[in-house]
C-alpha positions as CSV (number, residue, x, y, z in Angstrom):
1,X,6.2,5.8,20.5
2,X,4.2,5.9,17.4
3,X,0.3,6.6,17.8
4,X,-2.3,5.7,15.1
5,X,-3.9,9.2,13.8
6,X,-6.4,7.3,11.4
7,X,-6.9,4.6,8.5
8,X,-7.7,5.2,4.8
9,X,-8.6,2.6,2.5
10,X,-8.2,3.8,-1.5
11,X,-7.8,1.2,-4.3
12,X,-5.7,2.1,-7.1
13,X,-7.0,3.3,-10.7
14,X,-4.4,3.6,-12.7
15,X,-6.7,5.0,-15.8
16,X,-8.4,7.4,-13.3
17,X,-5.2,9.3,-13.2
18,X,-3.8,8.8,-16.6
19,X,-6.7,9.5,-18.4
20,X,-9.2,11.5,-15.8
21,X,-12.7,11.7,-16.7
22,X,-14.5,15.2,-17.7
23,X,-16.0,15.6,-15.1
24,X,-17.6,13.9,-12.2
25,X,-20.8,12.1,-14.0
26,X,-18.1,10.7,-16.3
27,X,-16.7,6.6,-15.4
28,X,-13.8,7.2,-12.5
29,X,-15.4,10.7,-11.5
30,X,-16.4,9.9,-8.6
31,X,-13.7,7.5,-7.7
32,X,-11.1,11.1,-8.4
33,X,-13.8,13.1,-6.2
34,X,-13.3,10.3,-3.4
35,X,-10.2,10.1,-3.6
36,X,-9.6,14.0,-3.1
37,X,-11.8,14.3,0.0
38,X,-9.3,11.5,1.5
39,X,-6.5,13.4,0.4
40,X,-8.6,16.7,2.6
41,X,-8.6,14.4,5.5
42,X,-4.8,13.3,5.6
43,X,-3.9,16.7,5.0
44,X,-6.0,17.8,8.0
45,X,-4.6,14.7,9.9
46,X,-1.4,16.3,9.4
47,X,0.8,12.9,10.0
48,X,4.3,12.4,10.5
49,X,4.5,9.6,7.5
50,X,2.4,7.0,6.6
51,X,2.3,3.0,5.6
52,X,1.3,2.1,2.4
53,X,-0.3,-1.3,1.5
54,X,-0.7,-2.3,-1.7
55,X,-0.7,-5.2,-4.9
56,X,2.4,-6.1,-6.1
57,X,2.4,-6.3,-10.2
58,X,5.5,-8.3,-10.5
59,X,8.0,-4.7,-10.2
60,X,8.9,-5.8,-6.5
61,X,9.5,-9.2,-6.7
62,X,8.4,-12.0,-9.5
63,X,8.7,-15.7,-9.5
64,X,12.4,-16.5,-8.8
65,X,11.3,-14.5,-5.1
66,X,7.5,-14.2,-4.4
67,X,6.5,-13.4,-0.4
68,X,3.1,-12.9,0.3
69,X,4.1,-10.0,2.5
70,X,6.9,-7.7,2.1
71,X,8.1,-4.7,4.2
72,X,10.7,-1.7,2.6
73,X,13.0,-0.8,5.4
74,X,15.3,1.5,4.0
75,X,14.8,2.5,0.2
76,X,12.3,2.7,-2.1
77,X,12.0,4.0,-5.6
78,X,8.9,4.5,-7.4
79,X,9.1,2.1,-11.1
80,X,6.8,5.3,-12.9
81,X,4.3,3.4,-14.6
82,X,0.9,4.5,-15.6
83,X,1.8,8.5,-15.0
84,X,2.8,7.1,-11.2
85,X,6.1,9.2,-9.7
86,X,9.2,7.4,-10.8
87,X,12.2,7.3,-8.9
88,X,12.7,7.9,-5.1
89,X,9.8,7.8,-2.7
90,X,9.9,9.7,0.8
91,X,10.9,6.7,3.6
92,X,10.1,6.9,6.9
93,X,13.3,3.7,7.6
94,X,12.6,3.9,11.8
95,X,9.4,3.4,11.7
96,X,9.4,0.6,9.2
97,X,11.8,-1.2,11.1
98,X,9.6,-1.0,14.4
99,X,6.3,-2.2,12.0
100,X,8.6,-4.6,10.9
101,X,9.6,-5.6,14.3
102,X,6.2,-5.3,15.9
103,X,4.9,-7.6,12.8
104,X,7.3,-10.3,13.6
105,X,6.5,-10.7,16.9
106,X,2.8,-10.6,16.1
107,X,3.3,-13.7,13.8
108,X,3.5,-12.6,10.7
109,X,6.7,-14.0,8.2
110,X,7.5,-10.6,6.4
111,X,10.2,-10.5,3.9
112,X,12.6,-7.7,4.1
113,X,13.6,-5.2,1.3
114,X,16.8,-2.9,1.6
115,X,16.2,-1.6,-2.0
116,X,12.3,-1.9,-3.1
117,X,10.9,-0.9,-6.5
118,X,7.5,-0.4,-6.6
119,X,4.6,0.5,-9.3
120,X,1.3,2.6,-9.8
121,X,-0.6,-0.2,-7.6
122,X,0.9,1.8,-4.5
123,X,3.0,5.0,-5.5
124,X,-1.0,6.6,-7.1
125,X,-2.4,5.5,-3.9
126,X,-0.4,7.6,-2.0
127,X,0.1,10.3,-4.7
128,X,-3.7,10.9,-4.2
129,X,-4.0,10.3,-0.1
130,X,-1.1,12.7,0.4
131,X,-1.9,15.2,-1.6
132,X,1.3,15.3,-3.8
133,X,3.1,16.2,-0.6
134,X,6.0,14.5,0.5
135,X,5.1,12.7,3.6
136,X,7.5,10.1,4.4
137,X,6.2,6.6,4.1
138,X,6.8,3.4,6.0
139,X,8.2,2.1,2.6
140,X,5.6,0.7,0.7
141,X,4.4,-3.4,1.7
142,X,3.6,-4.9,-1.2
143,X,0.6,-7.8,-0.9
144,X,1.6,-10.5,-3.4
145,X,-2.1,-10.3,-5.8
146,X,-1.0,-11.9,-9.2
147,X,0.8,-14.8,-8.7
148,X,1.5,-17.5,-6.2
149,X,2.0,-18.2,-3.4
150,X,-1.0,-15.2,-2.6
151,X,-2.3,-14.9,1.4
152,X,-5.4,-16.3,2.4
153,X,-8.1,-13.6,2.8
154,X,-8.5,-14.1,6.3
155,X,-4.5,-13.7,7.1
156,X,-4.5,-10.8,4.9
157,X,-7.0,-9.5,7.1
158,X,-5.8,-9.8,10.3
């Protein structure tokens, strides 16, 4: 049985990282300064793995297959853009499959991924929660955000 240790919410920046302000009066300072007292906080938390929700910048899926919702379950490899990690991401596979199963039953229509490629909109978001360490990750569920069909806010929500 899983147990929820805590939630953090970070948006992505992808110039925060690849191009990080002087210091912390500088445009993004405070964002990085943020950012690391998450990372403090998950470190302390010491989880097991994490789930990572993010956009989707057409790298997981574009228009000949767009979900609004989409769950890794087995692999996922990091695309490497704007100084994100490239290549293969940390999965924590049995635990996506029970979100994935729990989801379902809940309602929600979740797409499934075997094989998910994803880009600096969730790979930096978790590069700066966890620290740089390797925590495995319920692989990453992409939120569709630039093209149609996009979720309601209130579904996205709940």
């Amino acid at each position: 049985m899983s147990e929820i240790l805590g939630l953090v919410a970070l948006s992505h920046s992808p110039f925060a990282t690849l191009l990080p302000p002087d210091g912390p009066e500088q445009p993004g300072g405070r964002f990085l300064a943020e950012a690391a007292r998450l990372s403090r906080t998950v470190a302390q938390l010491a989880p097991d793995a994490v789930v990572v929700i993010g956009p989707d910048h057409f790298h997981a899926n574009f228009y000949d297959a767009m979900p609004p919702f989409l769950i890794g379950v087995e692999h996922a490899v990091g695309f490497g853009d704007f100084g994100s990690r490239p290549g293969p991401l940390p999965v924590a596979g049995e635990l996506a499959w029970s979100a994935y199963d729990g989801l379902t039953r809940a309602g929600f229509d979740l797409s499934l991924s075997y094989s998910l490629t994803v880009d600096h909109g969730l790979v930096q978001s978790y590069e700066m929660v966890c620290g740089g360490t390797d925590i495995p990750m319920v692989p990453p569920i992409p939120v569709s955000a630039a093209a149609l069909p996009t979720e309601r806010p209130a579904r996205a929500r709940s």
